[in-house]
N, CA, C and O atoms as a GROMACS GRO file, in nm:
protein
  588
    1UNK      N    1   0.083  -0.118   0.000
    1UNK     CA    2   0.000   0.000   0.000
    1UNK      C    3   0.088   0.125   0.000
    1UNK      O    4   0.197   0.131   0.056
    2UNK      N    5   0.025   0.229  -0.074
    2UNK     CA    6   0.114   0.343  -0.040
    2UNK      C    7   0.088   0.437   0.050
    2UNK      O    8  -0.022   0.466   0.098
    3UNK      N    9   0.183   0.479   0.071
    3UNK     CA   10   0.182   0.566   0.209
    3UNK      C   11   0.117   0.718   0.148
    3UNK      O   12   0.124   0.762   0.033
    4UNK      N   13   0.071   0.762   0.233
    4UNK     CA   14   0.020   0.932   0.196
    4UNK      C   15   0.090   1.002   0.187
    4UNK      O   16   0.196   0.978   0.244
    5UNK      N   17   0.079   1.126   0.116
    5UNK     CA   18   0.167   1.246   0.142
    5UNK      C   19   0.093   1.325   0.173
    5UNK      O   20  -0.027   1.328   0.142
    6UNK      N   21   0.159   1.409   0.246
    6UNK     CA   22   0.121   1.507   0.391
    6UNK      C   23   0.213   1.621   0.332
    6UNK      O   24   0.302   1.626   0.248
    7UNK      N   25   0.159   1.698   0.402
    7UNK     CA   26   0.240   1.847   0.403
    7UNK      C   27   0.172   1.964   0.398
    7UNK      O   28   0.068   1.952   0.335
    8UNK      N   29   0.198   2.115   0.458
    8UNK     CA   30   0.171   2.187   0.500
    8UNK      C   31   0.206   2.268   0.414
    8UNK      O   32   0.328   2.253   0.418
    9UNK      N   33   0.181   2.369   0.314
    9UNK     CA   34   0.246   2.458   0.243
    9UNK      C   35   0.160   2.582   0.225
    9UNK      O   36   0.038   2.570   0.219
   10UNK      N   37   0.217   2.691   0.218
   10UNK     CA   38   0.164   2.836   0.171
   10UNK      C   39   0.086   2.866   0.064
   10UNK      O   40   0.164   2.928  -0.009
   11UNK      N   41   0.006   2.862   0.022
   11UNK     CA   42  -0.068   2.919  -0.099
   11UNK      C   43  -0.065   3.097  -0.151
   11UNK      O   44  -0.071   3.201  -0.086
   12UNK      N   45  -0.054   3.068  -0.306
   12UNK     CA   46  -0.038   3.209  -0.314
   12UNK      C   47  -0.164   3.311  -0.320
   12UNK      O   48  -0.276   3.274  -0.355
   13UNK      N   49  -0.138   3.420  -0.291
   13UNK     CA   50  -0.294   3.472  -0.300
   13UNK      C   51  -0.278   3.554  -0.434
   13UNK      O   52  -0.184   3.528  -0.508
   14UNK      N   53  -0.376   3.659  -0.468
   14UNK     CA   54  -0.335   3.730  -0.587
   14UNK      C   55  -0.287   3.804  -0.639
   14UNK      O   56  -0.295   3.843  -0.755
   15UNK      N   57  -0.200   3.845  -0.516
   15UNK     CA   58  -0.087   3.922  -0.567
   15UNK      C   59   0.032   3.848  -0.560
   15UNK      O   60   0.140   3.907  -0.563
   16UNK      N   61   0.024   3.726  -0.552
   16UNK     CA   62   0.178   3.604  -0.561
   16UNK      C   63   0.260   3.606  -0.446
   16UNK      O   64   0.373   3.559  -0.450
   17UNK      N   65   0.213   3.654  -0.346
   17UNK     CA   66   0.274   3.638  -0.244
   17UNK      C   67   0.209   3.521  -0.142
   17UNK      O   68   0.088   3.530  -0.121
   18UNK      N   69   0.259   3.449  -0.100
   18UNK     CA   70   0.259   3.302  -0.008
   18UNK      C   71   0.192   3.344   0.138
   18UNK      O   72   0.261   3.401   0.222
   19UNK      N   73   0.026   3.307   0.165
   19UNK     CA   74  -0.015   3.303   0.290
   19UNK      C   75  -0.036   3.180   0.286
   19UNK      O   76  -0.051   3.110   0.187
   20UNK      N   77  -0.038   3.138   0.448
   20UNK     CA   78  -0.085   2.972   0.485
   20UNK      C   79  -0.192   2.926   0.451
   20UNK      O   80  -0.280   3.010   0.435
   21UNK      N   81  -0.224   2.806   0.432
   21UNK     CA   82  -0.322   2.760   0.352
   21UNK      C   83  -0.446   2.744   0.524
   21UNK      O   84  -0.400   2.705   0.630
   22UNK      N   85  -0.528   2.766   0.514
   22UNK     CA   86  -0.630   2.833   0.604
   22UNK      C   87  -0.708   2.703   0.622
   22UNK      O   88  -0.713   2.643   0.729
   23UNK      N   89  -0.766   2.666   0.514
   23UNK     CA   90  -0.886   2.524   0.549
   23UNK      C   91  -0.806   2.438   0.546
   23UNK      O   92  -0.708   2.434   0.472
   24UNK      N   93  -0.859   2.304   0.681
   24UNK     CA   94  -0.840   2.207   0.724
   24UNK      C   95  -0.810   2.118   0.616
   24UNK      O   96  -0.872   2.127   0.510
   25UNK      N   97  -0.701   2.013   0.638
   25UNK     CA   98  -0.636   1.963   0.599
   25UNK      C   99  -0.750   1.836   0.512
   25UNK      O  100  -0.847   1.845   0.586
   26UNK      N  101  -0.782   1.754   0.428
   26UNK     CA  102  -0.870   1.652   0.362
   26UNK      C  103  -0.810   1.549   0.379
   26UNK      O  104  -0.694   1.586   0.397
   27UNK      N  105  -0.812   1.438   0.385
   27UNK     CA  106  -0.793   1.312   0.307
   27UNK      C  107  -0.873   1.292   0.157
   27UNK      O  108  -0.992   1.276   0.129
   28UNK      N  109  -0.758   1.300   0.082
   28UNK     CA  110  -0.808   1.297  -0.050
   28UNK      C  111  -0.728   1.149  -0.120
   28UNK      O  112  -0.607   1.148  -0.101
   29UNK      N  113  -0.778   1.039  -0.191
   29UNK     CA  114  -0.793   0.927  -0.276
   29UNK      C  115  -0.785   0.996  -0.418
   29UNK      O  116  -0.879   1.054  -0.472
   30UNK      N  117  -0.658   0.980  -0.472
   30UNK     CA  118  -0.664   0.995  -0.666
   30UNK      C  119  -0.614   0.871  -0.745
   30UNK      O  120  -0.507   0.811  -0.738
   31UNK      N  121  -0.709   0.856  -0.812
   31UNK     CA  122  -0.724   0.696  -0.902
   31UNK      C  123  -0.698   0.782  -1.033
   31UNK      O  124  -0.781   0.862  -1.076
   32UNK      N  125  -0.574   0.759  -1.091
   32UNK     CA  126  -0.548   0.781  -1.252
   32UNK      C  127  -0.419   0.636  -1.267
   32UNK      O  128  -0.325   0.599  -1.197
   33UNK      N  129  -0.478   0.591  -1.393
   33UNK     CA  130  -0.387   0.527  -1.454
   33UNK      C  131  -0.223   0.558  -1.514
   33UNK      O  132  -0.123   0.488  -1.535
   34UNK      N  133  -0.261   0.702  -1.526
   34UNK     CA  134  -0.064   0.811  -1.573
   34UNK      C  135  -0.104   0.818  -1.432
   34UNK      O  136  -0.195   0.878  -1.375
   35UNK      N  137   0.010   0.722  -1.382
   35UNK     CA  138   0.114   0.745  -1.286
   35UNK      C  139   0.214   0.849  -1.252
   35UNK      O  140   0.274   0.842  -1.145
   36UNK      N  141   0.244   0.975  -1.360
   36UNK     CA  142   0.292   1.069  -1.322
   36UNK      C  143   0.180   1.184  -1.329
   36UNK      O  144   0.199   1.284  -1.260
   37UNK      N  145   0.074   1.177  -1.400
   37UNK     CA  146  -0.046   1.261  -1.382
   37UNK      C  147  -0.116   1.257  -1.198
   37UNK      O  148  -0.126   1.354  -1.124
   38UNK      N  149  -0.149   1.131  -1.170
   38UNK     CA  150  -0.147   1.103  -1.025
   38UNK      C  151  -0.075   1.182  -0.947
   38UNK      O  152  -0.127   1.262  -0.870
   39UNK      N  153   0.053   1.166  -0.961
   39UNK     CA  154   0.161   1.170  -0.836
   39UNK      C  155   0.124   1.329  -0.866
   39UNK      O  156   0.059   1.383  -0.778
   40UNK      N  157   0.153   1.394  -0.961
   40UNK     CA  158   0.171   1.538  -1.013
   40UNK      C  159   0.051   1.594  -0.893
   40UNK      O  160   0.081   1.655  -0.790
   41UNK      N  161  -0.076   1.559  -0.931
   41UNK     CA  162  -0.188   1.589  -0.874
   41UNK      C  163  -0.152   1.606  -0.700
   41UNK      O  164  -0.153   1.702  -0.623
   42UNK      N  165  -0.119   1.449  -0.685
   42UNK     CA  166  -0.073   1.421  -0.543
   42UNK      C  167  -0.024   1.549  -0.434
   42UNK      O  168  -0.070   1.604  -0.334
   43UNK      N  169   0.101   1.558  -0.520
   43UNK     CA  170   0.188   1.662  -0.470
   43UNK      C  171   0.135   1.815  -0.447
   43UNK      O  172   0.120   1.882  -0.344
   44UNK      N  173   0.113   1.842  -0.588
   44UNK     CA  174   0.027   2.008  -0.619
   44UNK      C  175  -0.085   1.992  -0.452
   44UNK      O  176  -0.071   2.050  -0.344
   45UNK      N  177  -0.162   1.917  -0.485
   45UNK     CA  178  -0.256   1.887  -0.337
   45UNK      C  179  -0.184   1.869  -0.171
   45UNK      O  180  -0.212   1.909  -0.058
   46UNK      N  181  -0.109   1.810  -0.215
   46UNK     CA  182  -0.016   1.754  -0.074
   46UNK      C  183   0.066   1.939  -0.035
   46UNK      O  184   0.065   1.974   0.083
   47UNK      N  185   0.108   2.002  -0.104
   47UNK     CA  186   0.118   2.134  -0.158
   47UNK      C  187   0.050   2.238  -0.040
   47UNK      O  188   0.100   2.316   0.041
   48UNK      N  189  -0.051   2.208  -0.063
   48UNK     CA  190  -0.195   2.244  -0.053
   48UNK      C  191  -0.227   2.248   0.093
   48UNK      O  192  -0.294   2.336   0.145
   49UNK      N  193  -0.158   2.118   0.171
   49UNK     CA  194  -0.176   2.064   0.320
   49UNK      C  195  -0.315   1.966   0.338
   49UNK      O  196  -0.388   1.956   0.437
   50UNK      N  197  -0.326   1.899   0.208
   50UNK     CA  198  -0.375   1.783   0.243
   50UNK      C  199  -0.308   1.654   0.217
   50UNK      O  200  -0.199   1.642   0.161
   51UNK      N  201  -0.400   1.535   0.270
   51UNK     CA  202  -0.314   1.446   0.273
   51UNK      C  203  -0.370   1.328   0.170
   51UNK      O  204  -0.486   1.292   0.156
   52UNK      N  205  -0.280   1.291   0.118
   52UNK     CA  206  -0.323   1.258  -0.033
   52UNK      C  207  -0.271   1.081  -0.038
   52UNK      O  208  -0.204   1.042   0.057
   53UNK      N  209  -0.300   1.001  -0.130
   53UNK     CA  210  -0.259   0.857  -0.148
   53UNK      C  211  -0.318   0.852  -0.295
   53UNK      O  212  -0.420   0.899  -0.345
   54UNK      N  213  -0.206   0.773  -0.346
   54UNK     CA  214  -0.303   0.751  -0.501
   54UNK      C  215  -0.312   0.630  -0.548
   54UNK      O  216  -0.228   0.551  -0.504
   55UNK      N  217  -0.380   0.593  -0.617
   55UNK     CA  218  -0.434   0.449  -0.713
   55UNK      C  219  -0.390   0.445  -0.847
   55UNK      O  220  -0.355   0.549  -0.903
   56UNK      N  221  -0.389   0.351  -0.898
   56UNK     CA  222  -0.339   0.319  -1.038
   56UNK      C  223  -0.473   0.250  -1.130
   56UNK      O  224  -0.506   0.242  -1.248
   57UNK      N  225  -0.502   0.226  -1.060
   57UNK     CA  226  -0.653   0.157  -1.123
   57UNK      C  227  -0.743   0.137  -1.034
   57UNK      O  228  -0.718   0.163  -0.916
   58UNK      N  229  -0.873   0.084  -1.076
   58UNK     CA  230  -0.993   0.099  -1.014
   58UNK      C  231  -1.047   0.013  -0.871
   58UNK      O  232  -1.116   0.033  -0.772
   59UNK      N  233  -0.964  -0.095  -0.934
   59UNK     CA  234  -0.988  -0.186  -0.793
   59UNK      C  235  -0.828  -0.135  -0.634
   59UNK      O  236  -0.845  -0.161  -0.514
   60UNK      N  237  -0.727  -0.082  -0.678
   60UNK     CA  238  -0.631  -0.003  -0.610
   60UNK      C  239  -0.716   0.083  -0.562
   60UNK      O  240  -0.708   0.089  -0.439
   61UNK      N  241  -0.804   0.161  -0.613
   61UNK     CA  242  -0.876   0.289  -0.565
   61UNK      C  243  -1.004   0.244  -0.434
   61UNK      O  244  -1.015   0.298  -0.324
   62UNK      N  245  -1.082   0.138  -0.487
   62UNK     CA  246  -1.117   0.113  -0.418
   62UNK      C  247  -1.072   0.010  -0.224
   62UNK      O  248  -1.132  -0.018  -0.120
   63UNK      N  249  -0.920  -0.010  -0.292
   63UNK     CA  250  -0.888  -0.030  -0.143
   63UNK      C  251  -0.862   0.086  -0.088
   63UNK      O  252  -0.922   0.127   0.012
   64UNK      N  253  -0.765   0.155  -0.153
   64UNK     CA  254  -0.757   0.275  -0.108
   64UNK      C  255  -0.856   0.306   0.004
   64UNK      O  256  -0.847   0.280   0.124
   65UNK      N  257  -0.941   0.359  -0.055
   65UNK     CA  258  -1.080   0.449  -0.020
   65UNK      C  259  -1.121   0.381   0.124
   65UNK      O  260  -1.150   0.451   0.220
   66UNK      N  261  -1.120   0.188   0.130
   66UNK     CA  262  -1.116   0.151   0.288
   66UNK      C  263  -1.022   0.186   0.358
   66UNK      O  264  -1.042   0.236   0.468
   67UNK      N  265  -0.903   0.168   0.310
   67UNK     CA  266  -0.804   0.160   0.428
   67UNK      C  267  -0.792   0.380   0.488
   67UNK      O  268  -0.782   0.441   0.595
   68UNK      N  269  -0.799   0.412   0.362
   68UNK     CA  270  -0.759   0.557   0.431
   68UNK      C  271  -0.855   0.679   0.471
   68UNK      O  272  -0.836   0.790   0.523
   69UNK      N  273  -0.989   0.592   0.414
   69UNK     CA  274  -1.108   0.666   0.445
   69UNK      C  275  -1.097   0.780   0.449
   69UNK      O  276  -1.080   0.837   0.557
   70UNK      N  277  -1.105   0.879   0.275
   70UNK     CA  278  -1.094   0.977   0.226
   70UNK      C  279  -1.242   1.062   0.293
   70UNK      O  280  -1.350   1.023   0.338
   71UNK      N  281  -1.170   1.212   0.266
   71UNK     CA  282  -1.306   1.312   0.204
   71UNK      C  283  -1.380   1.290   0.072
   71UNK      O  284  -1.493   1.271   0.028
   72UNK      N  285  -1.234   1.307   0.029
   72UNK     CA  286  -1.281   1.335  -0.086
   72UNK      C  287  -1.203   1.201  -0.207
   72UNK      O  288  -1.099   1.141  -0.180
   73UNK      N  289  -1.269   1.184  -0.313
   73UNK     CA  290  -1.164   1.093  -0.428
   73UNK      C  291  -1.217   1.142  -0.540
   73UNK      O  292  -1.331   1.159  -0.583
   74UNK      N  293  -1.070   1.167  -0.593
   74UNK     CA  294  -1.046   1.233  -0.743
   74UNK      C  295  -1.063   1.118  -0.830
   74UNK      O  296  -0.979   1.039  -0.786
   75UNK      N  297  -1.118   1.067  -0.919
   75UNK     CA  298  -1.120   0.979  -1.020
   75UNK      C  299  -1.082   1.005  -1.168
   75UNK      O  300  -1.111   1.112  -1.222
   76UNK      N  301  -1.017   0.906  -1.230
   76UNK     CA  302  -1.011   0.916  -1.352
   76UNK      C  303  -1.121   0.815  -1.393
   76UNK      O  304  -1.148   0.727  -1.311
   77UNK      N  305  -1.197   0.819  -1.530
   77UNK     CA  306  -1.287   0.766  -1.562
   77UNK      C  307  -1.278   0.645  -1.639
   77UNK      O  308  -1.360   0.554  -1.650
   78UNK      N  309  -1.100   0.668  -1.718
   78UNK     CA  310  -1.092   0.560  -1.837
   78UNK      C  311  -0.978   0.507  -1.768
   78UNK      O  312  -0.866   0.537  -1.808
   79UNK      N  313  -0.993   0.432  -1.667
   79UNK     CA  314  -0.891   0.341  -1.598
   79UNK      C  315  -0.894   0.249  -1.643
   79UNK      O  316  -1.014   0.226  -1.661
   80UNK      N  317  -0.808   0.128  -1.696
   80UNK     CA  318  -0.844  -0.043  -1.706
   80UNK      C  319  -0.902  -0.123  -1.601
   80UNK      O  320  -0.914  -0.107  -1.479
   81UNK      N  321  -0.933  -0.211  -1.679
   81UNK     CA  322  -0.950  -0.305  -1.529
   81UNK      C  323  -1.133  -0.216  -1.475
   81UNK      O  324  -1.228  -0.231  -1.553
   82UNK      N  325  -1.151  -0.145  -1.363
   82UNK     CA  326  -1.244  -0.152  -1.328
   82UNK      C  327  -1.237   0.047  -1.374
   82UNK      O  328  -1.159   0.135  -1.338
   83UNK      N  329  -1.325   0.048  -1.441
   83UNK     CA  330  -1.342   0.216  -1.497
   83UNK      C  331  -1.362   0.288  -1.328
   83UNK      O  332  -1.359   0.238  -1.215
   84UNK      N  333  -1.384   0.426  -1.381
   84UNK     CA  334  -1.414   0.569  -1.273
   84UNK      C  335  -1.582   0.545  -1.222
   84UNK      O  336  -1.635   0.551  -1.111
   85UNK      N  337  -1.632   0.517  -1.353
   85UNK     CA  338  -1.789   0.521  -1.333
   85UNK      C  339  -1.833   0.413  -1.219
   85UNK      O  340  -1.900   0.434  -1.118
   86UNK      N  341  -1.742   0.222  -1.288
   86UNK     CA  342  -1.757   0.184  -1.144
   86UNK      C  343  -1.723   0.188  -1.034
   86UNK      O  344  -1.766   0.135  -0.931
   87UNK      N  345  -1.644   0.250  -1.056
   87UNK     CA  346  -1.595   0.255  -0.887
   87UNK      C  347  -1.642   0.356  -0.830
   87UNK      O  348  -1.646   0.343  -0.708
   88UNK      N  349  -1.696   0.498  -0.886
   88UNK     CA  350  -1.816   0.593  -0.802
   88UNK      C  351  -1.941   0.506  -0.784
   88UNK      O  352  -2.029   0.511  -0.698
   89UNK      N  353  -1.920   0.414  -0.905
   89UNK     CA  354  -2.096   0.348  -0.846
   89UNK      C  355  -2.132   0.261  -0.723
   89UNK      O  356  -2.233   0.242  -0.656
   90UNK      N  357  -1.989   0.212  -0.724
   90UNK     CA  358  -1.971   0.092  -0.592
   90UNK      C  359  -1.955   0.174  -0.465
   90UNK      O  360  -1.987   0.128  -0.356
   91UNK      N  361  -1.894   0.325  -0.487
   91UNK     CA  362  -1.878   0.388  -0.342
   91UNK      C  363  -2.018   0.458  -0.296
   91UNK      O  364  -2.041   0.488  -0.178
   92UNK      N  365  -2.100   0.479  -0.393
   92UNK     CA  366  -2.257   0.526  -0.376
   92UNK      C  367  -2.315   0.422  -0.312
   92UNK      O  368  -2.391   0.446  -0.219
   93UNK      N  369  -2.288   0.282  -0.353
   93UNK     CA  370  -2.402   0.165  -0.318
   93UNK      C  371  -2.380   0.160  -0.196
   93UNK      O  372  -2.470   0.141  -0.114
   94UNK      N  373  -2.200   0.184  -0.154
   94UNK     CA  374  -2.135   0.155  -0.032
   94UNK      C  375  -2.215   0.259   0.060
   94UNK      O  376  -2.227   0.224   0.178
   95UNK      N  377  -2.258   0.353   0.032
   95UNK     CA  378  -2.332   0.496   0.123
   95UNK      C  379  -2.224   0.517   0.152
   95UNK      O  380  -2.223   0.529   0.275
   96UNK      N  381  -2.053   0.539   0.083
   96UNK     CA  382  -2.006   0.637   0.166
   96UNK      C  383  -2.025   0.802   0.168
   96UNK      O  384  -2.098   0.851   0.082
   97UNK      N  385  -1.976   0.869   0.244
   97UNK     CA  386  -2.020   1.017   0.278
   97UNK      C  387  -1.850   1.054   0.215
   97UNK      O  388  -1.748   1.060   0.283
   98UNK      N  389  -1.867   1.077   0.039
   98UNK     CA  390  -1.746   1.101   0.028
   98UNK      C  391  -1.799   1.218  -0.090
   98UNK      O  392  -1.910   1.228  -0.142
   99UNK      N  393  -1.704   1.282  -0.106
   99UNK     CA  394  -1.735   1.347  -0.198
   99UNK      C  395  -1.654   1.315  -0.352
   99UNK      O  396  -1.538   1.352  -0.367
  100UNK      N  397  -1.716   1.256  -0.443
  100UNK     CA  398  -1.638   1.204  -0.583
  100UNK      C  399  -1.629   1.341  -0.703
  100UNK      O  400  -1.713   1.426  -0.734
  101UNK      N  401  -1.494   1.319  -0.749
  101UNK     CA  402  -1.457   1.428  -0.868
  101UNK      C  403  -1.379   1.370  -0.950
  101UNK      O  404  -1.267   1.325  -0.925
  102UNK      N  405  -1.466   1.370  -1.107
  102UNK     CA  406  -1.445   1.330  -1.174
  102UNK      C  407  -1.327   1.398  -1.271
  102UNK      O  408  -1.355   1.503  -1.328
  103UNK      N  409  -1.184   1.335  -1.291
  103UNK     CA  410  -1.063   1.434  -1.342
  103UNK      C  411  -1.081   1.360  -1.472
  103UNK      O  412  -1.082   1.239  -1.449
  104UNK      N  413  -1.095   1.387  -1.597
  104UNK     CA  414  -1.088   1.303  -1.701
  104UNK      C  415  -1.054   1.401  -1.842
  104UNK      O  416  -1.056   1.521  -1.870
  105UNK      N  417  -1.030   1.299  -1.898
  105UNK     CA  418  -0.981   1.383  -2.072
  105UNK      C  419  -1.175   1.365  -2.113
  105UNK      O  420  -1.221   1.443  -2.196
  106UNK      N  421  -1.238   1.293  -2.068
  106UNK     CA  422  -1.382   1.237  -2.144
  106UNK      C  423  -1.454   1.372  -2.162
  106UNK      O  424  -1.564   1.330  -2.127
  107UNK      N  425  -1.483   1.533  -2.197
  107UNK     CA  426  -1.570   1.610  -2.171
  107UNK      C  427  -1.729   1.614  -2.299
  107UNK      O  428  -1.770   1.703  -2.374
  108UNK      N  429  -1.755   1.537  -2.283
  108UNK     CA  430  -1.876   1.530  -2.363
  108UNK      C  431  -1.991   1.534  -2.298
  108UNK      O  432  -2.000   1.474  -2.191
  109UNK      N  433  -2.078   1.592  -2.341
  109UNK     CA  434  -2.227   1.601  -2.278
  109UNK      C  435  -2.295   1.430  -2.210
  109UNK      O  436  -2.370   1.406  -2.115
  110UNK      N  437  -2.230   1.341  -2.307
  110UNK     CA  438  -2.289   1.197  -2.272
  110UNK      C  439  -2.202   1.153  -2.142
  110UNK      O  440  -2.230   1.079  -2.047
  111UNK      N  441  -2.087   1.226  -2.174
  111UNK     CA  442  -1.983   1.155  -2.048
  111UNK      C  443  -2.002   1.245  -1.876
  111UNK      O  444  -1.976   1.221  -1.758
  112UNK      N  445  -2.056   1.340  -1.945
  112UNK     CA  446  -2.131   1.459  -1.842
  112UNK      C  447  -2.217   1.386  -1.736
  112UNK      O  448  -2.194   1.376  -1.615
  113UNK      N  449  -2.318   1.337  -1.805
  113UNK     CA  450  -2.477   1.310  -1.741
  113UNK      C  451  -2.451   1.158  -1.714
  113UNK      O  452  -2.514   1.105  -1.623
  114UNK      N  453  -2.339   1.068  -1.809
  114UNK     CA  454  -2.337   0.920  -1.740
  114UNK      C  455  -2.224   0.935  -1.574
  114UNK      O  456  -2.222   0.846  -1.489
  115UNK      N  457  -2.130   1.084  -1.562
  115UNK     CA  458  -2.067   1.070  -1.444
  115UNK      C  459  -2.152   1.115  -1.384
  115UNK      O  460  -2.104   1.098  -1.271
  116UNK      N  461  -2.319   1.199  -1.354
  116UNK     CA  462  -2.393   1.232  -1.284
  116UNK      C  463  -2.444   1.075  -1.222
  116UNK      O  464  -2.421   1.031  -1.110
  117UNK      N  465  -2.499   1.027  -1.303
  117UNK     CA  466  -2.577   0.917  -1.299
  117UNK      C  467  -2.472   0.798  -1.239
  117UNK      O  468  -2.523   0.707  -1.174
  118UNK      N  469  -2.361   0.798  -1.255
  118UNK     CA  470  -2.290   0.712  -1.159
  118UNK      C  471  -2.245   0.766  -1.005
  118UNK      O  472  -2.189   0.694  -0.922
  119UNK      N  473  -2.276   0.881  -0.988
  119UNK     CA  474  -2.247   0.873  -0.822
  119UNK      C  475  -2.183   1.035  -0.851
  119UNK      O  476  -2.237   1.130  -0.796
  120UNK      N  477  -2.064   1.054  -0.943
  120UNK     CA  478  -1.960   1.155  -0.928
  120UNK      C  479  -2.066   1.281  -0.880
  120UNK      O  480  -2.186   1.284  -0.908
  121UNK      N  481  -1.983   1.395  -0.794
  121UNK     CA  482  -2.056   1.506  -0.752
  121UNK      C  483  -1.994   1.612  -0.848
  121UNK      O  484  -2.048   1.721  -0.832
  122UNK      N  485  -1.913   1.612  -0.929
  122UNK     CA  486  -1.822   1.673  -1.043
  122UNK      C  487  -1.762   1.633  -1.108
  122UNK      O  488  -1.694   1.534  -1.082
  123UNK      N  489  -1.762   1.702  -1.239
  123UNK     CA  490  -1.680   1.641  -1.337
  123UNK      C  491  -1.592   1.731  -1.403
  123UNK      O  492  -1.648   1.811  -1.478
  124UNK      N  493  -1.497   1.737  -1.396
  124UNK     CA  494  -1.374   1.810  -1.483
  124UNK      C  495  -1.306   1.732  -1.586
  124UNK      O  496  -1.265   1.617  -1.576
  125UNK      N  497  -1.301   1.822  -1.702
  125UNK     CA  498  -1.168   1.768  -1.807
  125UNK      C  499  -1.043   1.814  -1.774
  125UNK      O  500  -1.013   1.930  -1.746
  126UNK      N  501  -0.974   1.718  -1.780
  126UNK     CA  502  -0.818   1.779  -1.806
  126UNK      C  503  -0.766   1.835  -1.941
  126UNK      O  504  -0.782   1.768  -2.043
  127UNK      N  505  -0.704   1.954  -1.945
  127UNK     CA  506  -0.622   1.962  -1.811
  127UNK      C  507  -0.727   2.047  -1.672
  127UNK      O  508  -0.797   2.146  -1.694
  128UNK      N  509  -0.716   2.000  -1.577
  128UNK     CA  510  -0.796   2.070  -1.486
  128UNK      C  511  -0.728   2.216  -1.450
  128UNK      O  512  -0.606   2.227  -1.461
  129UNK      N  513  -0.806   2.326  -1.410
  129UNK     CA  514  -0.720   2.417  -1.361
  129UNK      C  515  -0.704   2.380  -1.200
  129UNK      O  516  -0.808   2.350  -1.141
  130UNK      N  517  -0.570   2.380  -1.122
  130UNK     CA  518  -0.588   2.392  -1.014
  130UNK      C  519  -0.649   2.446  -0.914
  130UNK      O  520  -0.679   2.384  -0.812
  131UNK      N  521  -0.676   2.576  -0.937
  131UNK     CA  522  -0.748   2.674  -0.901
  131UNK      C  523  -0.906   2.648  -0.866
  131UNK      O  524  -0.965   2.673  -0.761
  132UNK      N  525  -0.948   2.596  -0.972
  132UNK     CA  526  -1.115   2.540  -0.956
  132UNK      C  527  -1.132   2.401  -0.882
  132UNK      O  528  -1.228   2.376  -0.810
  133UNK      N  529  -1.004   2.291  -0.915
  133UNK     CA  530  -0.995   2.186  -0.758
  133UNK      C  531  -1.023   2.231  -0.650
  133UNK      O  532  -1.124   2.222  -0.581
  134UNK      N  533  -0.881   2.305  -0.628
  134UNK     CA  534  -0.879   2.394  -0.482
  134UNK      C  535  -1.036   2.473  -0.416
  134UNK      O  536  -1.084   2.477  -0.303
  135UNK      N  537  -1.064   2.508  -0.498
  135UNK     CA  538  -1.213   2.569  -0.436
  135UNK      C  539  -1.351   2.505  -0.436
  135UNK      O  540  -1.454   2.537  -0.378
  136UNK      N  541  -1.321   2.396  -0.527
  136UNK     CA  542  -1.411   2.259  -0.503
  136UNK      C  543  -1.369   2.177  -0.390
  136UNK      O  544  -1.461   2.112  -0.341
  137UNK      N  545  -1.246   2.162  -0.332
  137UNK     CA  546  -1.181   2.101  -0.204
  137UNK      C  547  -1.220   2.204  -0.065
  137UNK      O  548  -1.222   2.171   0.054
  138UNK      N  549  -1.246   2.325  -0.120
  138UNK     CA  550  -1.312   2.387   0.017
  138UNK      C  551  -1.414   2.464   0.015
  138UNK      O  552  -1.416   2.583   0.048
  139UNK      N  553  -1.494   2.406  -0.021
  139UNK     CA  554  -1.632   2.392  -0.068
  139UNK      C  555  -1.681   2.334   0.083
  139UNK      O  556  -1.589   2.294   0.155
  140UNK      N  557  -1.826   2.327   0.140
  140UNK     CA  558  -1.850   2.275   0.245
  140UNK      C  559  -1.864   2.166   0.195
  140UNK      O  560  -1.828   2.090   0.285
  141UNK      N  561  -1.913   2.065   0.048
  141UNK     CA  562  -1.971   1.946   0.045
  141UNK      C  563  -1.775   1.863   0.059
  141UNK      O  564  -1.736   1.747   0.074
  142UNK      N  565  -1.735   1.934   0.052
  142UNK     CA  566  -1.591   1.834   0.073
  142UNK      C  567  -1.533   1.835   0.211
  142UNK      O  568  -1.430   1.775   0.242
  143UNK      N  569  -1.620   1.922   0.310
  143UNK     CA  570  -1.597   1.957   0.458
  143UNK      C  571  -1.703   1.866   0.519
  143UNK      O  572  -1.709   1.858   0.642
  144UNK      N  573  -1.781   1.803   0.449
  144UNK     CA  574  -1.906   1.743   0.553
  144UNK      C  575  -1.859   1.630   0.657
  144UNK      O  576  -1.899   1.616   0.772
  145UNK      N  577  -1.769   1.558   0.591
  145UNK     CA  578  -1.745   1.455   0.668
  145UNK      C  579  -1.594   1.480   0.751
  145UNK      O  580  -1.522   1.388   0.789
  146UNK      N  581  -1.568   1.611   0.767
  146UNK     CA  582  -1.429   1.644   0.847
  146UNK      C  583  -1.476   1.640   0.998
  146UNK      O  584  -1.568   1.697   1.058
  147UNK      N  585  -1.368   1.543   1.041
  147UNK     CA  586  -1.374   1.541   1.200
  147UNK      C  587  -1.285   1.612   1.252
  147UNK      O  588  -1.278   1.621   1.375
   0.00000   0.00000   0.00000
């Protein structure tokens, strides 16, 4: 299993100067098959001062998601092995209280309304802007389940 990354870092505000990052720290789950797209994500987030673990595929994601019992999980949609769609669908059936975001190259209106209909609470194409993560990560629906 992999270990999380953690870390505490400054965010810039808009004039580019570095204040501390203010909202509570997440457990966040990212399932992408590019293994350096993952880690990339990982880090930028871990960045951020949350604490992050990533998956390589769909059934990885879903251990994940037991053992580290996320806020939140970033998904990719076109994973092998077990896709994004099932594995939001299996964490819906599961009733977890997680919040799912869909990171994918897929942006089509059909790929839109089938990640609604599988569980995801968002869907982004890549490339994602960081900027619109970050404020989807402190959002209250990604705070509901913070202890």
């Amino acid at each position: 299993m992999r270990e999380p990354l953690t870390g505490k870092a400054a965010a810039p505000d808009k004039t580019g100067q570095s204040e501390p990052a203010t909202c509570e720290p997440l457990r966040i789950v990212i399932a992408d098959d590019n293994v350096d797209a993952a880690l990339t994500l990982a880090a930028l987030l871990s960045m951020h001062g949350h604490h992050v673990c990533t998956a390589h595929d769909g059934l990885q994601a879903l251990d994940e998601v037991m053992r580290f019992e996320p806020h939140v999980v970033i998904l990719d949609i076109g994973m092998p092995g077990m896709n994004g769609y099932k594995v939001a669908a299996t964490l819906r059936q599961a009733q977890l209280d997680v919040l799912i975001i869909a990171v994918t190259g897929w942006g089509q209106e059909e790929d839109r309304q089938r990640s609604k209909a599988a569980g995801f609470d968002h869907h982004l194409v890549k490339p994602v802007e960081l900027g619109l993560l970050i404020d989807l990560l402190a959002s209250p629906a990604a705070r509901r389940t913070v202890h």
